[in-house]
C-alpha positions as CSV (number, residue, x, y, z in Angstrom):
1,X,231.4,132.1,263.8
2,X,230.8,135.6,262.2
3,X,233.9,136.2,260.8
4,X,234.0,133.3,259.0
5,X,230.1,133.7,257.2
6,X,231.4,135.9,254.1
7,X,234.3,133.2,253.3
8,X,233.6,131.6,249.7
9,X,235.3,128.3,248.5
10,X,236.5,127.8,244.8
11,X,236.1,124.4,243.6
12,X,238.5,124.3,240.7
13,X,237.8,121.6,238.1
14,X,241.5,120.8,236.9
15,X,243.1,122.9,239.4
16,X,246.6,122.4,238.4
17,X,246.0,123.9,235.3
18,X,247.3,127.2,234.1
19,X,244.0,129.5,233.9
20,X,243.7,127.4,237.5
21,X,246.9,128.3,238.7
22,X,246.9,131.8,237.0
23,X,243.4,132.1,239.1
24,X,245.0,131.3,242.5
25,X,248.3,133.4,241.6
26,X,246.3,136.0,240.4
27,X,243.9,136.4,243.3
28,X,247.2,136.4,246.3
29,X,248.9,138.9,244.0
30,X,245.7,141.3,244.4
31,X,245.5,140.4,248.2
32,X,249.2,141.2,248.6
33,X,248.4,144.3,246.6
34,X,251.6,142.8,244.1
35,X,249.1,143.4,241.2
36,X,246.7,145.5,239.6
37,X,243.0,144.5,238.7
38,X,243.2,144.9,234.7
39,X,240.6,142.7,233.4
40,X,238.7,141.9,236.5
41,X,235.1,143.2,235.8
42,X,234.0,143.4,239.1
43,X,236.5,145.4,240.2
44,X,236.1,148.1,237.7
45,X,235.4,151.8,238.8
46,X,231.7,152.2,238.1
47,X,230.7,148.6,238.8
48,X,227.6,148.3,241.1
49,X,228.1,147.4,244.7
50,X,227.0,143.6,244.3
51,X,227.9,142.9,248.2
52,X,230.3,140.1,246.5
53,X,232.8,138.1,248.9
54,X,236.2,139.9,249.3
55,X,239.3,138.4,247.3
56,X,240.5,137.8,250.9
57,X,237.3,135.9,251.8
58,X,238.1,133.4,248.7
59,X,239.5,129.5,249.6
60,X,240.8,127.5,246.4
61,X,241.0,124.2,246.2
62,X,239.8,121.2,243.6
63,X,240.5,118.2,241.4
64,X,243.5,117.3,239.3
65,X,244.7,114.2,237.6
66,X,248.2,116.2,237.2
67,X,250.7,116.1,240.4
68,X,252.6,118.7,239.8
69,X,252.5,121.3,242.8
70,X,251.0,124.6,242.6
71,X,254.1,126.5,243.3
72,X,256.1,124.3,240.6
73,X,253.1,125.8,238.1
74,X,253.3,128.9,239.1
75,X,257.3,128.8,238.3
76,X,256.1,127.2,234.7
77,X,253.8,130.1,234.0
78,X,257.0,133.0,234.9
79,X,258.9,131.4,233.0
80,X,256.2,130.9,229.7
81,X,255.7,134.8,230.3
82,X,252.0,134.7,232.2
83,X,253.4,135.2,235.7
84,X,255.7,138.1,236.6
85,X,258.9,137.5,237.9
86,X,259.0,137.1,241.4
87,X,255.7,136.9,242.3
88,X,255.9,133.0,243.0
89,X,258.1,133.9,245.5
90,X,255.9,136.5,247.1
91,X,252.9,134.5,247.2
92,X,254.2,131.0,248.5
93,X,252.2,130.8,251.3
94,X,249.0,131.0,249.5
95,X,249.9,128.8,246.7
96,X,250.5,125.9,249.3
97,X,247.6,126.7,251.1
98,X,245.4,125.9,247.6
99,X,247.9,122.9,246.5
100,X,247.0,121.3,249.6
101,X,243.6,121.2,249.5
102,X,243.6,119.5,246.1
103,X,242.7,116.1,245.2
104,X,243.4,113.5,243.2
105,X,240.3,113.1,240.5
106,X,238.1,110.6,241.7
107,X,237.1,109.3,237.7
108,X,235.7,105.3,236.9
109,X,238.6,103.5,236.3
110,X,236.7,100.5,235.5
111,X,236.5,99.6,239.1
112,X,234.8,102.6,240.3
113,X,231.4,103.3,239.0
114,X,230.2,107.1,237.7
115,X,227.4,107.2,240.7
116,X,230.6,106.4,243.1
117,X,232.9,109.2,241.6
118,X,230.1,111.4,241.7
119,X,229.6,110.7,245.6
120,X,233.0,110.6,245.8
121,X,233.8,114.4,244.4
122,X,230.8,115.5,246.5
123,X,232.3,114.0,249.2
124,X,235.8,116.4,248.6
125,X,233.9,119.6,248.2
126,X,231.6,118.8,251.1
127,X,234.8,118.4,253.5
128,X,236.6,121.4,252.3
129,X,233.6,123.1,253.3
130,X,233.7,121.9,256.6
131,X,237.3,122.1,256.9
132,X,237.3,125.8,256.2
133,X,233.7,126.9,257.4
134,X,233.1,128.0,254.5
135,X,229.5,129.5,253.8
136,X,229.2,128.4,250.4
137,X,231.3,126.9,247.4
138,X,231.2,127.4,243.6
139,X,232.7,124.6,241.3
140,X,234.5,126.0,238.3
141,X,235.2,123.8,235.6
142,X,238.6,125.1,233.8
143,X,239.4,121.8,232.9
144,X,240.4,120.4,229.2
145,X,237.7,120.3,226.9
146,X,235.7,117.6,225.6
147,X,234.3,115.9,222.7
148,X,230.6,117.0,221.3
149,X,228.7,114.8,223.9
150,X,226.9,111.8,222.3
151,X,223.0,112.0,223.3
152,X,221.8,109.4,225.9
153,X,218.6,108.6,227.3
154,X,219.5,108.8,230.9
155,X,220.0,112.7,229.4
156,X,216.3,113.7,229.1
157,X,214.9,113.0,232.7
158,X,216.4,113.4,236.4
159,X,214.8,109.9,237.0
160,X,216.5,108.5,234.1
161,X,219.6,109.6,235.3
162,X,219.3,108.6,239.0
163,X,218.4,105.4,237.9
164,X,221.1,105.0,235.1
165,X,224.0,105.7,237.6
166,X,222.4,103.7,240.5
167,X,222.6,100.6,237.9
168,X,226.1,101.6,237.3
169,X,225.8,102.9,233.9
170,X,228.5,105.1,232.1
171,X,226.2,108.2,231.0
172,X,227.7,110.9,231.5
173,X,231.0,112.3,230.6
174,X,233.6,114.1,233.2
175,X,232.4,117.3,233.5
176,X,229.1,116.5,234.0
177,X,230.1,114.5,236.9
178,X,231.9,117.3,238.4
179,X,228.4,119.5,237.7
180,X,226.2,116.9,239.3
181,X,228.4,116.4,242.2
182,X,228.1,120.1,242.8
183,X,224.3,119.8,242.6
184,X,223.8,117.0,245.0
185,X,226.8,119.5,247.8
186,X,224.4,121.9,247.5
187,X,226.8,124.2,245.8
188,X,226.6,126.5,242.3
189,X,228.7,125.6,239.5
190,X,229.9,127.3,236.9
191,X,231.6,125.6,233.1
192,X,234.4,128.0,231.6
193,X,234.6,125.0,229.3
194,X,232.7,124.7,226.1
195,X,232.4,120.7,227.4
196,X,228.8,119.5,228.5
197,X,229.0,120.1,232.0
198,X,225.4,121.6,233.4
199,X,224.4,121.3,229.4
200,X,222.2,118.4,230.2
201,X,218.2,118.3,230.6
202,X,218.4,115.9,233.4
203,X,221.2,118.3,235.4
204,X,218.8,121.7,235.0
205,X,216.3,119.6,236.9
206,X,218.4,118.2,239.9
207,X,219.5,121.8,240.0
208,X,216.3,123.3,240.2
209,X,215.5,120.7,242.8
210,X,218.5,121.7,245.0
211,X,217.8,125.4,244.6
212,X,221.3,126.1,243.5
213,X,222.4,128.4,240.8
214,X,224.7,127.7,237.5
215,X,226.2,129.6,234.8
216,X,228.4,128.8,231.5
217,X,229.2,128.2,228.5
218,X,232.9,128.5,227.4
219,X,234.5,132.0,228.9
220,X,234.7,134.5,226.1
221,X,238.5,135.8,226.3
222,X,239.6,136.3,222.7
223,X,238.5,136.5,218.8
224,X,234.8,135.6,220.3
225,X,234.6,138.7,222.2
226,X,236.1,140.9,219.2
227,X,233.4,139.2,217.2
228,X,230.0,140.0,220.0
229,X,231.5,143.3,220.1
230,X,231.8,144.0,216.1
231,X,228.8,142.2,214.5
232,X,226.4,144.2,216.5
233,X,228.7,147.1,214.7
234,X,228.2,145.9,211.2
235,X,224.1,145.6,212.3
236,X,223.8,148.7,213.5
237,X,225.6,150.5,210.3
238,X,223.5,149.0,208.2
239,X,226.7,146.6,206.5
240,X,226.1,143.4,205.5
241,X,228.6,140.8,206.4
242,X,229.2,138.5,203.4
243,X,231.7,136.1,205.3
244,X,233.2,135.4,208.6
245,X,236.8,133.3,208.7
246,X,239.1,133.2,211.5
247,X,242.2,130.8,212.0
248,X,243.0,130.3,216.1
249,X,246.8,129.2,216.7
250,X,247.2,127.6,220.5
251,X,249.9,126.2,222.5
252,X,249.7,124.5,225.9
253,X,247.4,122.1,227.4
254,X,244.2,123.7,225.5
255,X,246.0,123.8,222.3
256,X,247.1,119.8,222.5
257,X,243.7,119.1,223.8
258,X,241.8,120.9,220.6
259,X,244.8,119.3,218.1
260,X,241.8,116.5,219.1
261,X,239.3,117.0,215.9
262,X,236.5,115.7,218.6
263,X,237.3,117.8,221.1
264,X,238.0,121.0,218.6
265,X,234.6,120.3,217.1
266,X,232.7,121.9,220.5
267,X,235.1,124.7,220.8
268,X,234.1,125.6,217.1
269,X,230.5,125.3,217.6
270,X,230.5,127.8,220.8
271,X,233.1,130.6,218.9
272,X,230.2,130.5,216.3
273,X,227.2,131.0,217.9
274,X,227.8,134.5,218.3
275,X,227.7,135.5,214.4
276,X,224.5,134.6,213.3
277,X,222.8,136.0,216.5
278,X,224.4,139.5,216.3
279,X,224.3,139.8,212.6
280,X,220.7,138.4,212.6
281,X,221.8,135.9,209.6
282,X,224.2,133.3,209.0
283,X,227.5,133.9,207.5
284,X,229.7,132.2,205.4
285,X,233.1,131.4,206.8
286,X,234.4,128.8,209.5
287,X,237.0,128.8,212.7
288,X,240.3,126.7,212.3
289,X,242.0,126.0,215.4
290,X,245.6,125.0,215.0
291,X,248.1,123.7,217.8
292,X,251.4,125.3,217.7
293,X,253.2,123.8,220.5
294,X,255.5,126.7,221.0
295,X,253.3,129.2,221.9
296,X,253.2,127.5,224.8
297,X,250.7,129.5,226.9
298,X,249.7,132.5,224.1
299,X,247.3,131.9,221.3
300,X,247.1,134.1,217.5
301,X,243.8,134.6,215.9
302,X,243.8,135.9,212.3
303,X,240.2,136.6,211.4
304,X,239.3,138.5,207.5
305,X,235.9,140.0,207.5
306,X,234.5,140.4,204.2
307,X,230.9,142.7,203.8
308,X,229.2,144.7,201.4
309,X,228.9,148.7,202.0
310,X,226.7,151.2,200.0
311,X,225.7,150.8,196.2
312,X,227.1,147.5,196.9
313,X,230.8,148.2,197.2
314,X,233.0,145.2,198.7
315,X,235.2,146.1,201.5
316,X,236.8,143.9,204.6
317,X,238.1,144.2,207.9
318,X,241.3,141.8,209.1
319,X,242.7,141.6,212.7
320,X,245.0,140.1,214.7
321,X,244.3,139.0,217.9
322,X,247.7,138.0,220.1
323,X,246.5,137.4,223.7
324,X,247.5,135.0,226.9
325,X,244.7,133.1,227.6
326,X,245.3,132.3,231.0
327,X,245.6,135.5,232.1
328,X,242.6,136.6,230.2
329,X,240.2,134.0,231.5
330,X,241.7,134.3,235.2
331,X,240.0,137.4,236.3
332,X,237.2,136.2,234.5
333,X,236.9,133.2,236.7
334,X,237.2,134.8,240.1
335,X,234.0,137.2,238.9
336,X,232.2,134.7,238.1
337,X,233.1,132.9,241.1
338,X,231.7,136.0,243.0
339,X,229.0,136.6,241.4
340,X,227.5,133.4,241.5
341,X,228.5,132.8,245.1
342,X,226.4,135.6,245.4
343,X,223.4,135.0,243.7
344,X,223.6,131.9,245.1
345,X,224.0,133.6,249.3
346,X,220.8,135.9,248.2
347,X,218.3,132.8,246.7
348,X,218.9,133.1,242.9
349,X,219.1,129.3,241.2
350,X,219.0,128.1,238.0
351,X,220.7,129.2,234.4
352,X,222.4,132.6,235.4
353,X,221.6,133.9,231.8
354,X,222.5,137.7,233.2
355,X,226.2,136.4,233.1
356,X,226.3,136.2,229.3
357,X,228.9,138.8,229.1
358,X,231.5,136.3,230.3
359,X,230.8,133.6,227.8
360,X,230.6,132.1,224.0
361,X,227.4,130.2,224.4
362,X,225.8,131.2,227.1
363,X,222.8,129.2,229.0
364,X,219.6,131.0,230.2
365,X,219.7,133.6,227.5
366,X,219.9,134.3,223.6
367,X,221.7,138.1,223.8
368,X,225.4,137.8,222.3
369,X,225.8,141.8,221.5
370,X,228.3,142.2,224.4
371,X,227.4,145.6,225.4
372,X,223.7,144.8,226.1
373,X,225.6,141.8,228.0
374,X,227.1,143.9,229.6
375,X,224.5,146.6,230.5
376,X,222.5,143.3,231.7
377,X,224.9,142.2,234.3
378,X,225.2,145.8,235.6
379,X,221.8,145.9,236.2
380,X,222.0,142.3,237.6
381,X,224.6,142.9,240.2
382,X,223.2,145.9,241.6
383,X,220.1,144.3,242.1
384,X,222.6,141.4,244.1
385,X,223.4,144.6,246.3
386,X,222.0,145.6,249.8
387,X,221.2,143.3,252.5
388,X,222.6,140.3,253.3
């Protein structure tokens, strides 16, 4: 049917969430034409013509292992400050078209084996894209984040793996489930979540097998984009940065999560990557994350900058960063929803290291200055442009 060949599913990896929910509200609002597109990249003036699927062309659905209905959420989030007023009520129709297609998460509960979830959760994606006749998918992982992931050697080989699972072996965590079930539908994936996901050796094999493309790691919404954006400033100016500290205050779901010291520790690790690579030498300093359950859905960053200027005179920089990090990573996740969708419609697979602007760690490339990020994925989606 060719009115149907441009529609694009969105596969959301803890779809009941708020950046989940914030992504769904978000995306009716700007179909309605209820809301502007601040902080959607793509949508810019000045942004090559990719050919990217329409925000009408998008179908959301996912996996949960919360019940609470998408329009319930959505009332949550007006009255925690991320949604406006009245635009649940505006938008009903598409937040129970999404809160219908999601699913209960098909984990091992100690009856159900990790080679059956994954079939399983292939299973759901393939059917909503039959259901909706859909031309392609993209899974987004926006779930909670995860502990460091503990080495394995099902890890290091496709093989390995295939033969780990099909003994019923536990070897992988969750999100790497959800990113091998998107391999094996065919489908590109993409981890907003600093958690292992794609991050394994085994995974970038199967997914060079299936041909599909991926991207990731850990969106860049906050204090890590102030800090790809400044270092290269401190490079370029010749200052040396002595030390690097920030303290990160979070409420919500994320914050309780990272109140987990193992779960913290990979969110840590990806906000730091960034320093040494602009600066071009490590730094000392560390990042402190600190749940504050009344923020609810806002996070504080306090970061002092301390570096050394001419004849060796001491100065510093401090900021505050006060942001809502749902509605900073929702526009981030429909781009890259788009843009891999994309890639993946006009034959790209593999790391998608010319999306590095979107993330803290990102796969397929070692740039972190975010305007060469950025100049990259210009020149990326315009070459995404033209036929079909």
């Amino acid at each position: 049917m060719p009115g149907q060949r441009s529609r694009t599913g969105v596969w959301l990896v803890g779809a009941r969430g708020s950046v989940a929910t914030t992504v769904v509200a978000g995306t009716a609002a700007l179909r309605a034409g209820l809301a502007g597109t601040a902080g959607c990249v793509t949508e810019q003036p000045g942004f090559p013509d990719a050919g990217l699927p329409a925000l009408s062309d998008l179908v959301f659905g996912g996996h949960d292992v919360a019940c609470t209905p998408l329009p319930k959420r959505a009332e949550q989030l007006v009255e925690a400050g991320v949604l406006p007023h009245g635009l649940p009520a505006g938008i009903q129709d598409d937040l129970a078209a999404a809160d219908a297609e999601i699913r209960q998460a098909p984990l091992p509960d100690g009856t159900t084996s990790q080679g059956d979830a994954v079939a399983a959760i292939r299973d759901d994606i393939v059917a909503f894209r039959e259901r909706h006749g859909l031309a392609r998918v993209v899974v987004v992982n926006v779930s909670s984040t995860e502990p460091v992931l503990a080495p394995h050697p099902a890890h290091d080989s496709a093989g390995a793996l295939r033969a780990a699972l099909a003994a019923g072996e536990d070897v992988l965590p969750p999100s790497s489930l959800y990113a091998l079930a998107a391999i094996t539908a065919g489908c590109a994936h993409v981890d907003f979540t600093p958690s292992a996901g794609m991050r394994i050796p085994a995974l970038h094999k199967l997914a060079e097998e299936a041909g599909v493309p991926y991207a990731g790691n850990d969106g860049k919404t906050g204090e890590t984009l102030l800090k790809a954006t400044l270092g290269p400033m401190f490079a370029a100016r010749g200052l040396r940065v002595r030390a690097w500290s920030g303290t990160n205050l979070l409420g919500g779901g994320d914050g309780e999560t990272l109140a987990d010291p193992a779960a913290s520790a990979s969110k840590e690790v990806s906000k730091q990557h960034v320093l040494g690579r602009t600066l071009g030498h490590p730094v000392e300093g560390e990042v402190h994350i600190d749940y504050v359950p009344s923020l609810g859905d806002w996070k504080t960053a306090w970061d002092h900058v301390a570096f050394d200027g001419f004849l060796g005179v001491r100065m510093n920089l401090q900021f505050t960063w006060v942001g809502c990090d749902s509605a900073l990573a929702a526009p981030l996740v429909m781009d890259l929803a788009r843009l891999t969708a994309r890639a993946h419609e006009r034959g790209v697979s593999g790391p998608l290291g010319e999306l590095g602007f979107f993330f803290k760690d990102p796969v397929g490339t070692d740039e972190h200055a975010v305007m060469a990020q950025y100049e990259t994925l210009r020149a990326f989606a315009a070459g995404l442009g033209g036929g079909r």
